[in-house]
N, C-alpha and C positions, 0 to 999 in steps of 0.2 A: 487416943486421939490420932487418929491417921492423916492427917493433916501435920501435924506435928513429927511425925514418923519418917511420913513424904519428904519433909525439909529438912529432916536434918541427914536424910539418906541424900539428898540432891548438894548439899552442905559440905557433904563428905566428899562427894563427888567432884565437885567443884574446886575446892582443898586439895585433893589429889593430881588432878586434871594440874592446877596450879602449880604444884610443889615438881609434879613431872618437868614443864616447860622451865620454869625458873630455874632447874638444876641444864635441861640442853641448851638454854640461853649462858649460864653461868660456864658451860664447857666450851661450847662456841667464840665468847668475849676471851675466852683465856688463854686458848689456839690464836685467835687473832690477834690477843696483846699481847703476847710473848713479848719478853723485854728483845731479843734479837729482831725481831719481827718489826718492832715500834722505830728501835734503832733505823733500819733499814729505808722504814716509810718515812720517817721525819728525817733522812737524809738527803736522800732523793727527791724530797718536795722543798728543803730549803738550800740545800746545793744543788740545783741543775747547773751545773758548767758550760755548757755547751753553747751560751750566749754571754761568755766569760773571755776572756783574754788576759795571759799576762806578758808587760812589756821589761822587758830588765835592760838594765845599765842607763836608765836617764835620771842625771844629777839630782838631787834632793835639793827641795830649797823649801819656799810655800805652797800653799797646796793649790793657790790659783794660779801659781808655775807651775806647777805638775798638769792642772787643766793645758794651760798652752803649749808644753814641752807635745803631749800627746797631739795637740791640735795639729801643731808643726807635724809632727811625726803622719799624722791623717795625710797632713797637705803632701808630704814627699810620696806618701803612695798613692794618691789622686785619689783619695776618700775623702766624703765629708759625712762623717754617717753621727745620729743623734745619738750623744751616750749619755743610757742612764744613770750610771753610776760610776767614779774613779775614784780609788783609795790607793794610797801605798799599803802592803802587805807586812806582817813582822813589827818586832821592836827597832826604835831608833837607836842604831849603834855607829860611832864613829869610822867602823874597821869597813862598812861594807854598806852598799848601796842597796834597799828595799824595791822589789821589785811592785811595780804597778797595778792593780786590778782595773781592768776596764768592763764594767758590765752594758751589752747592746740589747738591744729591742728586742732583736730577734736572732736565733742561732746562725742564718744565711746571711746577713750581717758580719756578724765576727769569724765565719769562713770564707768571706769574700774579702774580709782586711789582711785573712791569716794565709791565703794564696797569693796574695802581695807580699807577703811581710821579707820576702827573698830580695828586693828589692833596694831593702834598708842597710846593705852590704856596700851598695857600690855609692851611695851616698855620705859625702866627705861629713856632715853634721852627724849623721844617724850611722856609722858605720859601726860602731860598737854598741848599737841599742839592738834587741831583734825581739821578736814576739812569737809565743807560746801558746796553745791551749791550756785553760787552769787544770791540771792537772791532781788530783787525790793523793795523797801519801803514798799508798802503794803504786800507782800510777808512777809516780817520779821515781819510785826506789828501780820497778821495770827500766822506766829508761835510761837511767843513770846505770844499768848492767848494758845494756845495748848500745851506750856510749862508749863504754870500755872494752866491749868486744870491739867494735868499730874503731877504736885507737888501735890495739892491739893487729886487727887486718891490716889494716893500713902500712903499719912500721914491718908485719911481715910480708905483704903483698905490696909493695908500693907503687909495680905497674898496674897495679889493676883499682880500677876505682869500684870505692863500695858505700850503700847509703842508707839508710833505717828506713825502711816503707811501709807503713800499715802495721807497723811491731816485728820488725822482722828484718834481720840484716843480709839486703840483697848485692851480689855484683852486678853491676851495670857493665852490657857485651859494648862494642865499638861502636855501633845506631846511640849508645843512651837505653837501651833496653833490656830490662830484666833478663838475665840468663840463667841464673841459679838462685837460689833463696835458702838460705842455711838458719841451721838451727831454727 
């Protein structure tokens, strides 16, 4: 029966045809789920930071104090920007103050509070509060070595001023402007 012959020659084929894609599908999905790979994606889509803030050193109390502590803190830098989200960060511990998470709208938002936040210095309430980008683990471990280089200029250089800019520890010439850029 050639009919019979025909089908299961086209059966084969078919089978074959199949078993091919199935296995370049199956290599494809496997390149793309790499558990580093997966890491990576599910990090970057549940952490973006970049419409994050963190606020350190305002007193701990209740959390609809902590809403008004921030709110005050808006009003001394002449912001009133809608926040989506505020949490204290860490476990509650007696020894040491939890710093803030502020989550904004939008990222041009929390760099438009975070180009004020210089501000929060010369005010008698908020002098010891100041505000951060949310930083990553190894992000903070960087800056916390470029804090210590920058101690360390300082106590050797002490005419000369020096400042952390864009990751990088610059002296600032007589204008206020960049003259050298080290390490």
């Amino acid at each position: 029966s050639a009919v019979q012959s025909v089908v299961q020659t086209e059966m084969k084929s078919y089978s074959s045809a199949l078993q091919t894609t199935a296995t370049a599908v199956k290599q494809t999905c496997a390149a793309a789920l790499a558990p580093s790979k997966l890491r990576t994606a599910i990090a970057s889509a549940s952490e973006d930071r970049s419409c994050n803030l963190m606020v350190y050193g305002l007193t701990e109390g209740e959390e609809s104090g902590d809403r008004d502590q921030v709110r005050r803190v808006m009003e001394c830098l002449e912001e009133a920007p809608v926040l989506n989200k505020l949490e204290r960060i860490g476990k509650k511990t007696e020894e040491r103050i939890r710093p803030v998470r502020i989550v904004f709208r939008t990222r041009d938002l929390a760099r438009q509070v975070l180009s004020k936040a210089a501000r929060l210095r010369d005010s008698e309430t908020f002098g010891l509060v100041y505000i951060a980008p949310d930083r990553t683990l190894e992000e903070r471990v960087e800056r916390r070595e470029l804090v210590d280089k920058l101690r360390e200029r300082r106590e050797q250089e002490p005419g000369r001023v020096w400042r952390i800019r864009r990751g990088t520890l610059v002296e600032l010439g007589e204008r206020g402007t960049a003259t050298s850029v080290t390490e």
